[in-house]
N, C-alpha and C positions, 0 to 999 in steps of 0.2 A: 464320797465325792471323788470322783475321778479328774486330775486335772488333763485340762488338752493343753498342745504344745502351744508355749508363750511365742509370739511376735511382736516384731520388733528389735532394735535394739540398745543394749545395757549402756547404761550409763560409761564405762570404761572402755567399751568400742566405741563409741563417739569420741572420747577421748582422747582413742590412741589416733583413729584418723585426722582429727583436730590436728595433731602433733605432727604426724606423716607432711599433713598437707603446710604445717607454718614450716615446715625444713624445705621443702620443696620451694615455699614462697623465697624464701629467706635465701634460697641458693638460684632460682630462676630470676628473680627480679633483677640484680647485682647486674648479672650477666647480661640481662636484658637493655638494662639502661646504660653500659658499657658496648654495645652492640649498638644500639640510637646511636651516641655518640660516634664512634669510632664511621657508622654511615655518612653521619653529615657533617666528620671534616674531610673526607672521601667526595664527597659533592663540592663541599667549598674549593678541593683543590684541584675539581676539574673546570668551577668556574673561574677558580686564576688561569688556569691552563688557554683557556677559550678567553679568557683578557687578555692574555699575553699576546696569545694569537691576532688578535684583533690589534694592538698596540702596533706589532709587527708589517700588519696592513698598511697601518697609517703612517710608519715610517717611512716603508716604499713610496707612497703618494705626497710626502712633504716633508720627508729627511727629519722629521721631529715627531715626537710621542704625544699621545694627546695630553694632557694637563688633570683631563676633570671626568672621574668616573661618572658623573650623573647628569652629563652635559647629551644634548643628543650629538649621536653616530653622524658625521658626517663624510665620513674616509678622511678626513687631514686630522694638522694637529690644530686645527683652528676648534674643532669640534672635541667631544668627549667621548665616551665610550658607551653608552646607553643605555646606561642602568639608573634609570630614577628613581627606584628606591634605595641606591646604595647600600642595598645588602643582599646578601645571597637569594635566590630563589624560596631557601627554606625558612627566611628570615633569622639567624642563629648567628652570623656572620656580617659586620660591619667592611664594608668595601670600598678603599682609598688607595690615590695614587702617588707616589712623593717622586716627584720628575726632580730629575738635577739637570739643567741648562737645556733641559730638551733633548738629550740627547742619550739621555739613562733616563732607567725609573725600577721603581719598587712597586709591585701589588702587593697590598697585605689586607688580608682578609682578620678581623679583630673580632672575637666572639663578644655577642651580645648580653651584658649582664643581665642575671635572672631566668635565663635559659643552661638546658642542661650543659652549653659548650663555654659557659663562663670561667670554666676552672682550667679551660683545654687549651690554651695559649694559642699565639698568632701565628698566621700559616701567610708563606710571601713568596713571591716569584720576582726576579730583574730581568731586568735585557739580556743579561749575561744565560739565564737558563739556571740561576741558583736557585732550587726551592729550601727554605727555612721550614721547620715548625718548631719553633721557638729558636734552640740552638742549633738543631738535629735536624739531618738533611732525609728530606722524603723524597 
């Protein structure tokens, strides 16, 4: 009997590509989901940037800050700032304002438990132009 050439392949090339491919998992994922992350506190803190900015609006038009993120826009501080869902566009970020006297204020952007930026601390903006992410200035 003459054998023809096997097809296919051995049990140990599968194996080894199995292996190939969990190293690969095991080093792309990490990277992956530190890359999400590291994006959308990047977005959250261009949505404080655009609250600041807007804040800033309404000081010009009424010498005071508005009070209430999820209030509607209306240029003064009688009104809020226009976000009725009070959280980021990506939803990942809780979005409040802590006014003192009207005349200062804090954004702080608070990650939403159960989401990948739970772990990723608060990110904030003042009147002043400080950005915080936690202690650490961005």
């Amino acid at each position: 009997m003459k054998r023809t050439g096997a097809r296919g392949f051995t049990l140990v090339e599968l194996m080894i590509a199995a292996a190939i491919i969990g190293i690969l998992l095991a080093i792309a994922v990490p990277n992956y989901q530190d890359y999400i992350r590291k994006a959308s506190r990047s977005a959250a803190q261009s949505e404080l940037l655009e609250l600041a900015s807007i804040q800033e609006k309404i000081f010009l038009n009424s010498s005071a800050y508005a009070l209430n993120v999820t209030s509607a826009y209306t240029g003064t501080s009688a009104g809020g700032l226009g976000r009725t869902s009070g959280t980021t566009q990506d939803g990942k970020y809780t979005l409040s304002v802590t006014p003192s006297a009207a005349v200062t204020y804090t954004l702080t952007a608070t990650p939403v438990a159960g989401t990948s930026q739970a772990t990723d601390g608060a990110i904030s903006i003042n009147e002043a132009g400080q950005r915080l992410w936690g202690t650490v200035a961005w």
